[in-house]
C-alpha positions in Angstrom: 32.5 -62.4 -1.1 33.6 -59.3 -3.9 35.7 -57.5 -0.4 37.2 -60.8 0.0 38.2 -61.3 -3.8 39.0 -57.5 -3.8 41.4 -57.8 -0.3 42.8 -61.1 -2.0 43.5 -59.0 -5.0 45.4 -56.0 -3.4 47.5 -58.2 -1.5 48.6 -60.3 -4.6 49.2 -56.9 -6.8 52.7 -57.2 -6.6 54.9 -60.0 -8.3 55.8 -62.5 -6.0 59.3 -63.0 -7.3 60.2 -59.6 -6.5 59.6 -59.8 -2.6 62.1 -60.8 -0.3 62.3 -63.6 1.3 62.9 -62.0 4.4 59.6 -61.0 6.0 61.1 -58.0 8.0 62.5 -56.9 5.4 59.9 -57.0 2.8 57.9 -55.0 5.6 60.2 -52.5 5.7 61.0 -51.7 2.4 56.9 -51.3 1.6 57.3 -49.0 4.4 59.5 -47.3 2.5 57.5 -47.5 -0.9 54.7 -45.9 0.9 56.8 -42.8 1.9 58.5 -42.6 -1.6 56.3 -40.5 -4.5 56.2 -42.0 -8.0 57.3 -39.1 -10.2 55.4 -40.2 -13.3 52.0 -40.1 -11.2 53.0 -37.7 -8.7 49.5 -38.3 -6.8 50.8 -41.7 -5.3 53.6 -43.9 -3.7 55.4 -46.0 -5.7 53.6 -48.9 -3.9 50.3 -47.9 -5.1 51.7 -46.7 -8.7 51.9 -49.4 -11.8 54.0 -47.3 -13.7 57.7 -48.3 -14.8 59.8 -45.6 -12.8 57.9 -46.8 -9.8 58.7 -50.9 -10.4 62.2 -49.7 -11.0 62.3 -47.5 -7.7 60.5 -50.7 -5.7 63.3 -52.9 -6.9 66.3 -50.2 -5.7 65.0 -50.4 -2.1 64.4 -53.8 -2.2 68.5 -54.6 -3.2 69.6 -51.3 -0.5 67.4 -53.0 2.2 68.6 -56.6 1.4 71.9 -55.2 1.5 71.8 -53.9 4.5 71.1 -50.2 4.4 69.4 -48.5 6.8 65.9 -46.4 6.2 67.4 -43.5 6.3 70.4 -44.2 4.0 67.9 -45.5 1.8 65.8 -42.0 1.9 69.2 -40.1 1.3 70.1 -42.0 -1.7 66.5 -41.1 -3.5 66.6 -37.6 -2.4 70.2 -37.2 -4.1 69.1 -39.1 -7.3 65.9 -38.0 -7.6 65.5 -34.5 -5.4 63.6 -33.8 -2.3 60.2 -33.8 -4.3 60.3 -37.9 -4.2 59.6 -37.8 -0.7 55.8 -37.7 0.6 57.1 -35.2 3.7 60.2 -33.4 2.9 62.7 -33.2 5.4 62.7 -30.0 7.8 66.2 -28.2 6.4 66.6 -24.3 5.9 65.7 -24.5 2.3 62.3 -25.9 2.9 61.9 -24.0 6.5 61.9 -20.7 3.9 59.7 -21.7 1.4 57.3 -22.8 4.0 57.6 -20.2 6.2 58.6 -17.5 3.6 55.1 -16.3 2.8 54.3 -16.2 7.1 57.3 -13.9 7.7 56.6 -11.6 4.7 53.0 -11.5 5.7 54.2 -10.5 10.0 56.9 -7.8 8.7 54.3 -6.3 6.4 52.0 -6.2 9.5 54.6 -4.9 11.8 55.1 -2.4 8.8 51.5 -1.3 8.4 51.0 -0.7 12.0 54.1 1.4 12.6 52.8 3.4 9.7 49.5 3.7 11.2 51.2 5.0 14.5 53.6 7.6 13.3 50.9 8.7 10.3 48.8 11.0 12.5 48.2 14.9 12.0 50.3 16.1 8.6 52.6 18.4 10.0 51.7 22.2 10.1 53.0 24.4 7.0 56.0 26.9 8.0 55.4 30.3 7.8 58.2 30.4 4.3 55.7 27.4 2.8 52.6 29.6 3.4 54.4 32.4 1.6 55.3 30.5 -1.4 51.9 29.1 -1.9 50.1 32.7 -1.7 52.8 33.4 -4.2 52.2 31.0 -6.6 48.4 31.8 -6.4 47.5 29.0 -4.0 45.8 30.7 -1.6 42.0 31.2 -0.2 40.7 30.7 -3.6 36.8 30.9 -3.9 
């Protein structure tokens, strides 16, 4: 009986006067609400979140989608009012590709680095005969 009073609970958490009518549609946008980060609470969607921002982001896709607009429009209207961060998975584009795979390529060319060091490092080369002079000069040599 409490899961069924809990379920019944969940599913009325929103006002009914801000659904659509349309069914589709209303299915769509909470598709969209669960995609879309509330920036207040950061931890959850804007469907989950109570908090004003995310009421007043829930009612912006609501008018786009009853307008017409497609999901993706939709997306691209956040993202340009409200920055990549809004979305749950960021687009792949360069700027993300680098700061995803930034710390990867730093970590293979340091690699790369470390072993071509490790090849070439070998025997220290042998002291010319002009170098041996100087250093018996300056006192350098067989010392006891």
């Amino acid at each position: 009986m409490a899961i069924l009073a809990a379920i019944l609970c969940l599913a009325a958490a929103g006002d009914p006067a801000e659904r659509l009518p349309d069914g589709r549609q209303e299915a769509r946008a909470r598709a969209i609400f669960r995609e879309t980060r509330c920036l207040v609470c950061q931890g959850q969607s804007i469907d989950d979140s109570d908090s004003e921002l995310a009421r007043d982001l829930r009612r912006i896709v609501r008018d786009q989608v009853a307008a017409g607009r497609s999901d993706g429009a939709i997306r691209d209207f956040l993202v340009a009012r409200y920055g990549e961060f809004v979305l749950f998975r960021p687009r792949l584009t360069l700027t993300n590709g680098l700061l995803w795979g930034g710390p990867f390529l730093a970590a293979a060319i340091g690699a790369v680095l470390l072993v071509r060091r490790r090849r070439t490092g070998g025997e220290p080369e042998a002291l010319s005969a002009e170098e041996e002079v100087r250093i018996a000069a300056l006192g350098g040599g067989d010392a006891p």
